[in-house]
MARDOVEX-547579 format. One record per residue: residue number from 1; residue in three letters; x negated, y, z of N, C-alpha, C in turn. Coordinates in steps of 0.001 Angstrom, whole numbers, plus 500000, padded with zeros to 6 digits. Example, Ala and Ser with C-alpha at 12.3 -4.5 7.8 and 13.67 -1.06 7.14 Angstrom:
% MARDOVEX-547579
    n  res     n_X     n_Y     n_Z    ca_X    ca_Y    ca_Z     c_X     c_Y     c_Z
    1  ALA  486810  494310  507800  487700  495500  507800  486800  496700  507800
    2  SER  487150  497750  507080  486330  498940  507140  487100  500030  507870
This chain:
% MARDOVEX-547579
    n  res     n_X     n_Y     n_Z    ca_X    ca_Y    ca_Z     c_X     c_Y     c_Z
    1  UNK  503937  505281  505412  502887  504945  504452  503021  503489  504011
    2  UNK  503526  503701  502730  502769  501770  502193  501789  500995  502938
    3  UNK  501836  499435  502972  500925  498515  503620  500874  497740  503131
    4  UNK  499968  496817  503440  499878  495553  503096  501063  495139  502033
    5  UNK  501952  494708  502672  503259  493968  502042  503616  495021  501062
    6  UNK  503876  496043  500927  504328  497242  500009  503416  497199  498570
    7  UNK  502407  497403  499487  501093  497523  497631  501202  496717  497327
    8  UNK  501008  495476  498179  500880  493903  497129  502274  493581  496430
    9  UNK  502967  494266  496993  504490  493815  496095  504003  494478  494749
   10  UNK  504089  496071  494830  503840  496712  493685  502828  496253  492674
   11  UNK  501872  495682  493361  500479  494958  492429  501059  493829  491681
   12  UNK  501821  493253  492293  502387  491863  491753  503487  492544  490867
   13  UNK  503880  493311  490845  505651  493847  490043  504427  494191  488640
   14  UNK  503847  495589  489200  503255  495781  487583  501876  494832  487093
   15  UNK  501627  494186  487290  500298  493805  487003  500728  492791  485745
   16  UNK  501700  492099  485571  502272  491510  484428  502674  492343  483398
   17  UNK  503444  493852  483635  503631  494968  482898  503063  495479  481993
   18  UNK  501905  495853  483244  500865  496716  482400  499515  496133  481900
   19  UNK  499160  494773  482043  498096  494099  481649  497783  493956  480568
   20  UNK  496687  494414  479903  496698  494104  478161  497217  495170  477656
   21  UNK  498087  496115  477885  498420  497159  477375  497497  498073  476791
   22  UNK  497525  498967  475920  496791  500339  475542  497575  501964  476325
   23  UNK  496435  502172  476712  497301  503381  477314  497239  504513  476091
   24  UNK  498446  504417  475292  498688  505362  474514  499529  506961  474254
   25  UNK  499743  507360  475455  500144  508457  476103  499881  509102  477310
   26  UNK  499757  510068  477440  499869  510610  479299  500388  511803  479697
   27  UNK  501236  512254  479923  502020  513150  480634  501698  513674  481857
   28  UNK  501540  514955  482262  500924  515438  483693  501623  516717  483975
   29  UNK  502500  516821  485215  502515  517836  485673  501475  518923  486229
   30  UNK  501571  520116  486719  500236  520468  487424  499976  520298  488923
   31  UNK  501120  519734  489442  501039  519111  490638  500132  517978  490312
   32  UNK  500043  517500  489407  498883  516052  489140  497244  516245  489287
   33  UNK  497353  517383  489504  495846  517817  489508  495729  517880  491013
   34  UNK  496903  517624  491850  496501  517261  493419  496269  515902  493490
   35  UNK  496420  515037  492806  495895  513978  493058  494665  513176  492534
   36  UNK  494021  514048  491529  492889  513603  490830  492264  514254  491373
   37  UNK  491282  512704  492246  490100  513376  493317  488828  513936  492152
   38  UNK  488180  513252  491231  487436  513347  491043  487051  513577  489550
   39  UNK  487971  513748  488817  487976  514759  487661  489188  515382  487183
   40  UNK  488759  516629  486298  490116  517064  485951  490758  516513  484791
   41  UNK  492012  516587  484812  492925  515906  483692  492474  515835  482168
   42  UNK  491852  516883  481897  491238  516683  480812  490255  515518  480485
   43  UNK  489504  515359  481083  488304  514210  481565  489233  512786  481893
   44  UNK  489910  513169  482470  491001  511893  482875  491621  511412  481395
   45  UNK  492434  512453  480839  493136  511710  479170  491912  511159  478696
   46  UNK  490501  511926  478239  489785  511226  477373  489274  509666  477457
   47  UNK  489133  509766  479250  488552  508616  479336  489323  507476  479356
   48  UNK  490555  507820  479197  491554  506474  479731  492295  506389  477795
   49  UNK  492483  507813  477243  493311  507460  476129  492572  506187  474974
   50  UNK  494112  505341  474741  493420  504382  473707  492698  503285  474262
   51  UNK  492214  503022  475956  492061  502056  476453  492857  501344  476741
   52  UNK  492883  499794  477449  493643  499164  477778  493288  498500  479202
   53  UNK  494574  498208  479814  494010  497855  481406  494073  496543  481525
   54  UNK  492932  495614  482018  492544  494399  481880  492938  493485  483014
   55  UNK  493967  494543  484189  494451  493569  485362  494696  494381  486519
   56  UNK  495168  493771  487347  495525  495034  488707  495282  494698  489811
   57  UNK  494862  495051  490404  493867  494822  491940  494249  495033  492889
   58  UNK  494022  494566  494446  494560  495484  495824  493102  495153  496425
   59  UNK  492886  496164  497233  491806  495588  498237  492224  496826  499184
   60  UNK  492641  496100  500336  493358  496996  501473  494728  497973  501147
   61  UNK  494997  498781  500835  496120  499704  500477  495211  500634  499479
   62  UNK  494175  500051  498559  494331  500923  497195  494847  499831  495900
   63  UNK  495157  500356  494911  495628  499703  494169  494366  499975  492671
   64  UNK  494096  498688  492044  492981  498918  491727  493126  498045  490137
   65  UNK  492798  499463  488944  493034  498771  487381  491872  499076  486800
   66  UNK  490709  497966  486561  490020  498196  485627  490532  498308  484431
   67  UNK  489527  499232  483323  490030  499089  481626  489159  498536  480898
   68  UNK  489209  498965  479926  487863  497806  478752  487298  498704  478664
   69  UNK  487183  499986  478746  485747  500616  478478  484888  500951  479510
   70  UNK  484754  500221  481003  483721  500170  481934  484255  501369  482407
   71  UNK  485337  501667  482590  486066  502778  483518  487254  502090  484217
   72  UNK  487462  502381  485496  488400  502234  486283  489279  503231  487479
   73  UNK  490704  502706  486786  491858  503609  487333  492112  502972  489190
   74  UNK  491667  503856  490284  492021  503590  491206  493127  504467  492156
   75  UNK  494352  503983  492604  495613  504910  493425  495202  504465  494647
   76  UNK  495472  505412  495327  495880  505021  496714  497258  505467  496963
   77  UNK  498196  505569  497597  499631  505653  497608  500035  507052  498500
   78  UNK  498966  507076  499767  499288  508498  500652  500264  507656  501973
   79  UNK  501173  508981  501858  502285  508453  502930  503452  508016  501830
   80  UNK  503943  508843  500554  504972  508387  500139  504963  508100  498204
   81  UNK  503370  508085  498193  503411  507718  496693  504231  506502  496112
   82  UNK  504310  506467  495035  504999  505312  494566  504611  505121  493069
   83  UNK  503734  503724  492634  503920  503820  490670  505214  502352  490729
   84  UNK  505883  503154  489626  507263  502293  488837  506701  502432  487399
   85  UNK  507163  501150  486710  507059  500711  485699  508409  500535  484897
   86  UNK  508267  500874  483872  509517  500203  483151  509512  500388  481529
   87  UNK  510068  500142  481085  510320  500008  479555  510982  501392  478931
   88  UNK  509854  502018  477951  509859  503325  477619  511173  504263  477219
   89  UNK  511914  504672  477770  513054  505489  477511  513019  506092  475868
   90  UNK  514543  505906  475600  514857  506873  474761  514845  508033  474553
   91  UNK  513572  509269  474826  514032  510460  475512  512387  510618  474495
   92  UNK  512164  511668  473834  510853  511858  473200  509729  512591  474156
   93  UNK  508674  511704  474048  507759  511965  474839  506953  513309  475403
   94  UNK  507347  514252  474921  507301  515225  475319  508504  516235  476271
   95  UNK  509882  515646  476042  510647  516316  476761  510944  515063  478510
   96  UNK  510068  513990  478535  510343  513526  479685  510533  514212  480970
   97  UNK  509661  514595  481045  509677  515731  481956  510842  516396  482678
   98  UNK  511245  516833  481479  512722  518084  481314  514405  517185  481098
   99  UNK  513800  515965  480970  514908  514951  481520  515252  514474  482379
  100  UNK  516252  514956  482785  517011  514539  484506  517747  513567  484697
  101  UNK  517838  512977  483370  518304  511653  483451  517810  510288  484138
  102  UNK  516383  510614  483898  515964  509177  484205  514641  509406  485314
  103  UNK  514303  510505  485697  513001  510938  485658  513053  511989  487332
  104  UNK  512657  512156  488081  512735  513019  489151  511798  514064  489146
  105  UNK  511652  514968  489738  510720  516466  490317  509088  515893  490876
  106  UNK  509606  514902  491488  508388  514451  492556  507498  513474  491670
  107  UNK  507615  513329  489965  506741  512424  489467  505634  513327  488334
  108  UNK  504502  512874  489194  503563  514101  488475  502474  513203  486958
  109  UNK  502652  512222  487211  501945  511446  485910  502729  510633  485019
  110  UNK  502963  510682  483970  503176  508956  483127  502293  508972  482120
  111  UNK  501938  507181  482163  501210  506961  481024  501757  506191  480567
  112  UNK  502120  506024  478983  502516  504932  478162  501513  504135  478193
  113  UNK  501951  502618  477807  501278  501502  477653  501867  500908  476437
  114  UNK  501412  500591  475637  501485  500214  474241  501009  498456  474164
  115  UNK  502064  498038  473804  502173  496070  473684  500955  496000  472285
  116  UNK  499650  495848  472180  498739  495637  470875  499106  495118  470156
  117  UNK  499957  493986  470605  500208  492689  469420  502088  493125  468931
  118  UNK  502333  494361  468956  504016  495214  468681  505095  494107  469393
  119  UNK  504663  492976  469710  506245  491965  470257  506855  492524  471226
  120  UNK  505729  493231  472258  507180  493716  473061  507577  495192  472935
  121  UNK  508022  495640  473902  508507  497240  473989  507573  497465  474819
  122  UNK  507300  499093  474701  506255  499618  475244  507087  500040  476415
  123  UNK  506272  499878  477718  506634  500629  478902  505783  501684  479445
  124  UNK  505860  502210  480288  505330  503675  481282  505083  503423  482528
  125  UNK  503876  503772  482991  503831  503617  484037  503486  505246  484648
  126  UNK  504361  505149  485692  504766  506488  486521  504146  506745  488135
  127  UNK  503702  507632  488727  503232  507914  489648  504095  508910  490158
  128  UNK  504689  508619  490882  505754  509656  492119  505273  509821  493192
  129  UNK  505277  511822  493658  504942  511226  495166  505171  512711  495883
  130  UNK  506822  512575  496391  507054  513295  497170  506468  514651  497981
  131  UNK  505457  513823  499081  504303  514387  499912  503007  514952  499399
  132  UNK  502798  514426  498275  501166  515094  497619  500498  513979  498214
  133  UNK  500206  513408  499126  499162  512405  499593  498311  511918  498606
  134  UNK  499430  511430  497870  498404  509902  497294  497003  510637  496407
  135  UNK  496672  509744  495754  495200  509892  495077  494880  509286  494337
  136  UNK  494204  509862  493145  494054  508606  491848  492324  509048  491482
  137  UNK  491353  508379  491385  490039  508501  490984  489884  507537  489584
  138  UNK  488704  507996  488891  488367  507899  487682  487034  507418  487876
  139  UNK  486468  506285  488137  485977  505637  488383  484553  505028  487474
  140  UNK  483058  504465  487103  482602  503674  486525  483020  502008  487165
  141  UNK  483240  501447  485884  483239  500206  486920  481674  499380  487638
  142  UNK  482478  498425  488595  480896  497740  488960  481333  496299  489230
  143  UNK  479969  495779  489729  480864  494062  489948  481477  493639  490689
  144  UNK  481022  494231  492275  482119  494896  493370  483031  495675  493376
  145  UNK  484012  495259  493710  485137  496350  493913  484573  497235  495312
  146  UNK  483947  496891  496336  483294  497530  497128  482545  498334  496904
  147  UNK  481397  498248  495585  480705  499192  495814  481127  500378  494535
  148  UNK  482494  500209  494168  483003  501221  492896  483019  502897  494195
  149  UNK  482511  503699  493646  482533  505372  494139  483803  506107  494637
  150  UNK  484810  505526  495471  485796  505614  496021  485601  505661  497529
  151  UNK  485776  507466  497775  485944  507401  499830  486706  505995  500349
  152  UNK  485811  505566  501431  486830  504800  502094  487292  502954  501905
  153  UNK  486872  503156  500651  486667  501530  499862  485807  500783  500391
  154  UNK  484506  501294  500437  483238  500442  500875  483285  500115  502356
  155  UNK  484016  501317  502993  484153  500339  504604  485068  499745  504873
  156  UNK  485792  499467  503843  486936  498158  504720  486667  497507  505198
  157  UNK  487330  496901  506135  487442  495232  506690  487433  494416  506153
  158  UNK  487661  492885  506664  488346  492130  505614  489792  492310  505485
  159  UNK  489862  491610  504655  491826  491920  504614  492660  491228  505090
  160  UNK  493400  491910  505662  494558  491233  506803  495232  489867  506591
  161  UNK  495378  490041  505211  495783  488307  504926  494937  487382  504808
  162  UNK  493185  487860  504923  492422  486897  504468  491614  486788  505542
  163  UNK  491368  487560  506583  490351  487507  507449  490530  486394  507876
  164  UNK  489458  485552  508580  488937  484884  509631  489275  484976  510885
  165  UNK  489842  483941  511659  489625  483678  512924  488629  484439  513972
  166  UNK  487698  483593  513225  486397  484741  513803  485952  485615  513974
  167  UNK  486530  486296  512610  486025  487896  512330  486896  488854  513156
  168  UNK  488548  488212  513431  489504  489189  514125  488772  488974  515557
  169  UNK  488185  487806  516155  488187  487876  517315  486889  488669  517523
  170  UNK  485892  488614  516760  484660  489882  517168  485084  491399  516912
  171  UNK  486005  491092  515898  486812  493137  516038  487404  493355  517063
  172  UNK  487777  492069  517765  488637  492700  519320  487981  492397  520379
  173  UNK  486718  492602  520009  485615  492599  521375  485001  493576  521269
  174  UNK  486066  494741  522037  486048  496428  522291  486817  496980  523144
  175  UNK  486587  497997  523975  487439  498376  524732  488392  499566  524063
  176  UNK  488117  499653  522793  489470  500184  522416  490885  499222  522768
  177  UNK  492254  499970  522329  493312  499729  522489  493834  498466  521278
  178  UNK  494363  497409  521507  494788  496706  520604  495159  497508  519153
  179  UNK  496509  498078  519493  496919  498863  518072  496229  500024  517717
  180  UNK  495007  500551  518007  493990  501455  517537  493199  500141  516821
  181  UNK  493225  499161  516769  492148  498041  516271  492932  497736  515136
  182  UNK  494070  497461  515251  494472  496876  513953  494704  497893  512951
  183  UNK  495316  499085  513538  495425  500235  512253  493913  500980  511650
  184  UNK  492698  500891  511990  491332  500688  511898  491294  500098  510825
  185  UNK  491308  500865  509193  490857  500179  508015  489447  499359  507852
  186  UNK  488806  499807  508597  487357  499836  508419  487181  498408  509645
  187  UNK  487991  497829  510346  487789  496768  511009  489017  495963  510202
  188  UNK  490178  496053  510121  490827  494916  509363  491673  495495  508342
  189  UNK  491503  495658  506788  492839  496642  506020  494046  495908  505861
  190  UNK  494592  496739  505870  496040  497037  505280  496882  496824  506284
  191  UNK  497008  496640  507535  497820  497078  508452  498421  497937  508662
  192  UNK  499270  498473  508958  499721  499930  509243  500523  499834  510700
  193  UNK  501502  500905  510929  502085  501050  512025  503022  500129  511555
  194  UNK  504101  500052  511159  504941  498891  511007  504868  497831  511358
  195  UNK  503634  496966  510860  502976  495781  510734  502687  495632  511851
  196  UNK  501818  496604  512216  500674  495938  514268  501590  496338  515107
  197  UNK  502914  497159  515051  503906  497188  516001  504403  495146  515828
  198  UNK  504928  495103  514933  505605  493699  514426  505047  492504  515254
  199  UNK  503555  492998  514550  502331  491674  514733  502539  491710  517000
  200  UNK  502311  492981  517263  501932  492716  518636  503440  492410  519243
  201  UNK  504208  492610  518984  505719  491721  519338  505527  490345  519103
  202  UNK  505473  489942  518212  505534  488492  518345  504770  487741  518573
  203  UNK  503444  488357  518870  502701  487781  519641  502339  487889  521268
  204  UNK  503027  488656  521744  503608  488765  523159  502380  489741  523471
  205  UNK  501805  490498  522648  500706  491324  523435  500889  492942  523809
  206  UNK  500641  493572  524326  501117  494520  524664  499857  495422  523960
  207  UNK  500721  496314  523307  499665  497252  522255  498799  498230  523165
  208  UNK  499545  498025  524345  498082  498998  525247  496829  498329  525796
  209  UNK  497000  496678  525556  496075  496269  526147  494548  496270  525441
  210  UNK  493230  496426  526126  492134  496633  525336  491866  495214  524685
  211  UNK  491384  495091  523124  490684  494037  522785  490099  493087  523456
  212  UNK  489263  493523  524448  488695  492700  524623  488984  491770  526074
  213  UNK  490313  492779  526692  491011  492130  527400  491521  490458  526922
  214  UNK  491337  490505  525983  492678  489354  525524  491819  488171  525584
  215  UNK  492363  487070  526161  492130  486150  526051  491839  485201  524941
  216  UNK  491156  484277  524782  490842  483252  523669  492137  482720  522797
  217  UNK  493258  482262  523644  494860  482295  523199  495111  483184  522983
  218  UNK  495676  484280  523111  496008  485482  523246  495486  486253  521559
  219  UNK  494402  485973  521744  493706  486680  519929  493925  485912  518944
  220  UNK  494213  484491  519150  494283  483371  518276  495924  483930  517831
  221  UNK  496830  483775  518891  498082  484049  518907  498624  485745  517881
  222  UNK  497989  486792  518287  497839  488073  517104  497086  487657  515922
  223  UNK  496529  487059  515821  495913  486815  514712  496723  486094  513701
  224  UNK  497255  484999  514442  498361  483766  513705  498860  485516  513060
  225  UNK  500088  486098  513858  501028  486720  513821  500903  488050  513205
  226  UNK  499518  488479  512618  499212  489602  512213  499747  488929  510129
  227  UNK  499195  487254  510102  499220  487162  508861  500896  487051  508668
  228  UNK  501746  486682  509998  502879  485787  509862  503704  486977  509361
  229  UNK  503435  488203  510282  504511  489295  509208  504189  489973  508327
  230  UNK  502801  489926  508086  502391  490501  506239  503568  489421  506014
  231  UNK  503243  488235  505937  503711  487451  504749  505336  487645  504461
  232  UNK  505639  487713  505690  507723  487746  505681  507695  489287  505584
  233  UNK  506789  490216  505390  507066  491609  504491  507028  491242  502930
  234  UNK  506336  490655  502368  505754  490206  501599  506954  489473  500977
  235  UNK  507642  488306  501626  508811  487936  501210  509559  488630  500706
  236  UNK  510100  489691  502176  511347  490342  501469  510810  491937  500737
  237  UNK  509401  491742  499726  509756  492698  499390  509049  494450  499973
  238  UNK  508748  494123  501372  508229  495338  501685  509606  496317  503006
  239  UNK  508940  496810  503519  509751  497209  504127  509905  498980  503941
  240  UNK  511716  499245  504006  511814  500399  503023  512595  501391  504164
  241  UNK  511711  502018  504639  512020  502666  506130  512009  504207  505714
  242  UNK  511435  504652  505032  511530  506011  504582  511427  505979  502816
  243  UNK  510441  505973  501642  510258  506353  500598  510001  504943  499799
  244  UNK  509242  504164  500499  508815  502892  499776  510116  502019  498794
  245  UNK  509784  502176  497883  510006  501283  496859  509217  500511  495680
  246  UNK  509768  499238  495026  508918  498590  494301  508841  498994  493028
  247  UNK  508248  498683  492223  507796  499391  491380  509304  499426  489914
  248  UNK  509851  498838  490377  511319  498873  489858  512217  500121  490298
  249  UNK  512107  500720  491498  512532  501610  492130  513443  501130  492839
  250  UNK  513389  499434  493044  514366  498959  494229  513817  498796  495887
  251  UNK  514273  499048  496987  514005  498940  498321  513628  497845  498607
  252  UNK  512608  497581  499385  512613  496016  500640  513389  495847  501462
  253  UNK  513432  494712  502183  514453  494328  502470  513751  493932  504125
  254  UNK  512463  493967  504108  511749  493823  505671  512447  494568  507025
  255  UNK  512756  496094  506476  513106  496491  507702  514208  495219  508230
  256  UNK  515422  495046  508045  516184  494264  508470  515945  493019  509574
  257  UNK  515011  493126  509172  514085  492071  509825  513096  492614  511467
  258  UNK  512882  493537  511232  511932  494380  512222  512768  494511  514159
  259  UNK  511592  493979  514891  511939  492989  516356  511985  494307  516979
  260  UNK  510841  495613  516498  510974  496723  517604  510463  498204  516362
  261  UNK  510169  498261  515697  509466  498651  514640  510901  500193  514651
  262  UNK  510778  501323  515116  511793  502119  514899  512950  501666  515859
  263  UNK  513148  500610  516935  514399  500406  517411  514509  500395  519385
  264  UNK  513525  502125  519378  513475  502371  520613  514929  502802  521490
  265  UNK  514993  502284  522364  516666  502538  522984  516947  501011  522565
  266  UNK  517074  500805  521696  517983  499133  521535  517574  498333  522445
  267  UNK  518178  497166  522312  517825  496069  523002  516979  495262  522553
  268  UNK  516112  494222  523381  515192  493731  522706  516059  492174  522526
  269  UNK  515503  491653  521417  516245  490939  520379  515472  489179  521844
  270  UNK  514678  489519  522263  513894  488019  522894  514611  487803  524233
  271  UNK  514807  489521  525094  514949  489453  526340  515921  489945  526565
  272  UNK  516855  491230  526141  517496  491758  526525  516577  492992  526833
  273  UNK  515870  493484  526920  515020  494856  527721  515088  495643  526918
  274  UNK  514910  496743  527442  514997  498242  526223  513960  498247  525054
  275  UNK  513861  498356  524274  512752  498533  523371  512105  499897  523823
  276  UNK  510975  500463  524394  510463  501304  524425  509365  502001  523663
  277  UNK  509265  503618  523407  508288  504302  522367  507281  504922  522999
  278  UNK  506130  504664  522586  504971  505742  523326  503915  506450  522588
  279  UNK  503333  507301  522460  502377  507749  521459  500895  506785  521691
  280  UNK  500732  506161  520260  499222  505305  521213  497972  505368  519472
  281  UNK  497149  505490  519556  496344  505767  518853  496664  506724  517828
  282  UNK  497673  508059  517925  497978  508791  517047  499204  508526  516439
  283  UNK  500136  507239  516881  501167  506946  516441  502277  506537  516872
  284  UNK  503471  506816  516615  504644  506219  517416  504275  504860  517740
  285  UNK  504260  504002  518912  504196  502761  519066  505205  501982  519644
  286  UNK  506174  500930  519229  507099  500507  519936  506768  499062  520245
  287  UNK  507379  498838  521369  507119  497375  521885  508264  496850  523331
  288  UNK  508060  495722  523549  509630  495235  524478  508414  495188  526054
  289  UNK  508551  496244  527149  507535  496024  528317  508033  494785  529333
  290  UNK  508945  493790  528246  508968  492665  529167  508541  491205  528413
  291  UNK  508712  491420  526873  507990  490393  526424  506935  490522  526385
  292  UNK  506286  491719  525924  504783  492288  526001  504184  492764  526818
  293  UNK  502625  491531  527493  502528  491671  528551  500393  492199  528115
């Protein structure tokens, strides 16, 4: 599943793209009607055709485009969604679809975006997604992005790159399990398994230990290290371990980088010790049982 570092790449790739644009086309498979939570496609063209999107948003792992007519386009990604952007093909807008040239099976939406002022070329923005997961709602807007009518929005956390000192250390005063705390949208977003495997490696904590076990150092230390590998995901890009790509359709470059994240059996990169795997809040969890104590 996309995280932190993944969406915000993609937010940052199209948000220059598609900003200001008119959405002057839309294309839908009928697989697209699995991802529109909350109206059907019909309701969806009217309300979006001929608008334009005024900017692009993240708050936790949804990706978030108000338009000018007090409606807003919100994705969430799933396990293997993906939107790519690019500059509108030579191929007439009705046979995209049926073009195998440029275009795959697994992409159930495009919408053209139309430059108002004609200087540039019009591009498309595309929604792919393998698995069915992801999800796109049709939204009123509001002044909160919190309180817009989207499952799941209103209880986030704060966000992983922005939280507080403070705020991580009262979420880990619980006797839940460390990495059940950080993958917990609703106590800190956009973490995922990747990330709180990463984060609890380099911060020497051991993902079985309870929150509130941890010492005053100890939380300061995950906390540093929860922002330190968003950000070096974030660098390179995102990390591209199964489906994730940027909205270009090029890979990250994070895995390369990753201390235990998928590299059970290896050696650990600090000590020499095996990297070991265990099932822990519903998820593969890897960690080194000699740096992580």
């Amino acid at each position: 599943m996309p995280e932190l570092p993944e969406v915000e790449t993609i937010v940052r790739d199209i948000r220059p793209a598609v900003m200001g644009r008119m959405i002057s086309g839309m294309l839908v498979r009928p697989k697209a009607v699995q991802h529109l939570m909350n109206v059907d496609a019909e309701t969806f063209y009217k309300n979006i055709i001929a608008h334009s999107i005024t900017t692009v948003l993240r708050k936790g792992k949804y990706i978030i485009m108000p338009l000018d007519n007090s409606a807003v386009l919100v994705f969430h990604l799933g396990m293997t969604g993906r939107l790519l952007s690019q500059k509108v093909p030579d191929v007439n807008f009705e046979d995209r679809f049926t073009s195998n040239t440029y275009i795959d099976k697994h992409t159930h939406l495009i919408l053209d975006l139309m430059d108002p002022t004609g200087d540039d070329d019009d591009v498309e923005l595309q929604f792919n997604d393998v698995r069915l997961f992801g999800k796109i709602w049709l939204v009123p807007q509001s002044d909160n992005i919190e309180d817009l009518p989207v499952p799941g929005l209103s209880s986030l956390g704060p966000d992983a790159l922005g939280i507080t000192l403070d705020e991580f250390s009262s979420i880990m005063r619980t006797k839940r399990n460390v990495k059940a705390v950080l993958l917990d949208q609703n106590k800190v977003a956009g973490v995922g398994n990747i990330y709180a495997d990463e984060a609890c490696f380099a911060s020497g904590v051991h993902p079985t230990r309870t929150g509130a076990s941890l010492t005053k150092e100890e939380c300061g230390k995950l906390w540093l290290s929860v922002k330190t590998v968003l950000k070096e995901g974030l660098k390179y890009r995102g990390s591209s371990t199964s489906d994730y790509t940027d909205a270009s359709g090029r890979t990250g470059s994070f895995q390369d980088y990753h201390k235990v994240y998928q590299k059970a059996g290896q050696k650990c990169v600090g000590c020499g010790e095996t990297i070991e795997r265990i099932k822990l809040a519903g998820r593969s969890t890897h960690f080194c049982p000699s740096c992580q104590k």
